[in-house]
C-alpha positions in Angstrom: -208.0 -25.4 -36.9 -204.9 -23.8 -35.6 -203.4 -20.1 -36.3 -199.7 -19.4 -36.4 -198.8 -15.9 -36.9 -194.8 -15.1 -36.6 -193.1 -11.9 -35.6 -189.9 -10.2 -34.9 -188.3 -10.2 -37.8 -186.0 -7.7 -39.8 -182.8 -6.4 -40.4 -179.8 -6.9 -38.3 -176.6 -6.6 -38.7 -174.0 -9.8 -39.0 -173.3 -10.6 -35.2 -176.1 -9.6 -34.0 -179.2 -11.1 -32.4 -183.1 -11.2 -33.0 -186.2 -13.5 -31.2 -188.6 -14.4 -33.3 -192.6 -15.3 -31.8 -194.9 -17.4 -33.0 -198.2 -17.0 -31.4 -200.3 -20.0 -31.9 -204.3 -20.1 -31.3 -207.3 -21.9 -31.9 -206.9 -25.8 -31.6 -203.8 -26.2 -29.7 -204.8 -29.2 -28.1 -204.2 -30.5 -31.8 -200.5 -30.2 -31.9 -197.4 -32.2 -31.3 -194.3 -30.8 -32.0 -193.7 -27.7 -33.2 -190.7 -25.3 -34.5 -189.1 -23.0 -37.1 -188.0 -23.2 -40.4 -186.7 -21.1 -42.6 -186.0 -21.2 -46.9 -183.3 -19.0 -48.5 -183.8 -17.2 -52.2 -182.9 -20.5 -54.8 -182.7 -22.9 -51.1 -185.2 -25.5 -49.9 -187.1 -25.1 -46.8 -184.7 -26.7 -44.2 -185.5 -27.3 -40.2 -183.9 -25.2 -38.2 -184.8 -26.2 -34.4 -188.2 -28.0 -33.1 -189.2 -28.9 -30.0 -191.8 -31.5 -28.5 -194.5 -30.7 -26.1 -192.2 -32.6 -23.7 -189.3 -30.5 -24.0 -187.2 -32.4 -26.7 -185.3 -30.7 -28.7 -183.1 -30.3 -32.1 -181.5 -27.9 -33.8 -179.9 -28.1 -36.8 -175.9 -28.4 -36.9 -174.8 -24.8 -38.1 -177.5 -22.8 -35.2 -176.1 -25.5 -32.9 -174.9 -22.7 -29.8 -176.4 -19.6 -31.0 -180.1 -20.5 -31.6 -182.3 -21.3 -28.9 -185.8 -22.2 -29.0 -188.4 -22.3 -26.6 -192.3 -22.6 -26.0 -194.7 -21.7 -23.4 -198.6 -22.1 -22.8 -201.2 -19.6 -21.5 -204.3 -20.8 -21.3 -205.3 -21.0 -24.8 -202.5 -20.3 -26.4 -198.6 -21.2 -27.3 -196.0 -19.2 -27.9 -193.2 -20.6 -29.7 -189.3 -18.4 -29.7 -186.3 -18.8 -31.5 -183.8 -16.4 -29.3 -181.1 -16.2 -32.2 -176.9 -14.4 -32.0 -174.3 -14.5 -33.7 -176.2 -13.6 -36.8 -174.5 -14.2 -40.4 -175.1 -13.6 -43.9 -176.5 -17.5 -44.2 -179.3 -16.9 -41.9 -180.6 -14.3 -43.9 -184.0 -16.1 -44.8 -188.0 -16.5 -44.8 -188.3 -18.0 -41.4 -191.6 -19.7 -41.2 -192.9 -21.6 -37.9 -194.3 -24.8 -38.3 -196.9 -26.9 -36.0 -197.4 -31.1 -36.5 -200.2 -32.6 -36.1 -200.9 -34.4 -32.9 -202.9 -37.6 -34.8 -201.2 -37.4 -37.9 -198.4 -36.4 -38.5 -198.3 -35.8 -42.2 -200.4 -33.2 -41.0 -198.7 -29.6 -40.4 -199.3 -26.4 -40.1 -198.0 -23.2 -40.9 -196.8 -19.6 -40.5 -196.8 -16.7 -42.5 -193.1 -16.4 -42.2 -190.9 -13.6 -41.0 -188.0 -12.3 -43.3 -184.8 -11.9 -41.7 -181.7 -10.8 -43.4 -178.5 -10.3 -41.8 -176.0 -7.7 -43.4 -172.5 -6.7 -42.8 
C-alpha cells in the first residue's frame, strides 16, 4: 500500500507563491507516475502537472510558466513538489496529489488534499 500525505498549503495572496509536498511512503516501488490535482467549489477534479519516474512531464495550459513540479527519492521514500507563483483567484482549490499504479494503471492513489486559496 502506498501513503500520500500533502502539505504546504494556505492562504496567499494573488501574485504570490506557495510549494506544496507530498511525502509518499510505504510501497513506492508500486508507482508510476505521479502528480497534483486540484478540484474547485462546483469544478471537477482537473490535472494540473504530473510527472513520470523518468522525468516526463505535463502541466496543464493555464500553470504553463508558473508551476513547476518536481520529485525526488530517499531511500524509502518520494517526495513529490509543486513550486507555484503568480498565484490567482482561479487557483484557489483543494489540491490533492495523486500516485498511478505501476501494473495497472486504473489503479491510483491519493492524498488528503491541501486547500489553497489565493485572495486579492
Amino acid at each position: 500500500q502506498v501513503q500520500l500525505v500533502e502539505s504546504g498549503g494556505g492562504n496567499v495572496q494573488a501574485g504570490g507563491s506557495l510549494r506544496l509536498t507530498c511525502t509518499t511512503t510505504g510501497s513506492i516501488y508500486s508507482i508510476n507516475r505521479m502528480g497534483w490535482y486540484r478540484q474547485a467549489p462546483g469544478k471537477e477534479r482537473e490535472l494540473v502537472a504530473r510527472i513520470s519516474s523518468s522525468g516526463d512531464i505535463f502541466y496543464r495550459a493555464s500553470v504553463k510558466g508558473r508551476f513547476n513540479i518536481s520529485l525526488s527519492r530517499d531511500n524509502a521514500k518520494k517526495t513529490l513538489y509543486l513550486q507555484m507563483s503568480s498565484l490567482n483567484s482561479e487557483n484557489t482549490a483543494l489540491y490533492y496529489c495523486w500516485a498511478e499504479h505501476l501494473v495497472d494503471s486504473r489503479r491510483a492513489y491519493w492524498g488528503q488534499g491541501t486547500q489553497i486559496t489565493v485572495y486579492s
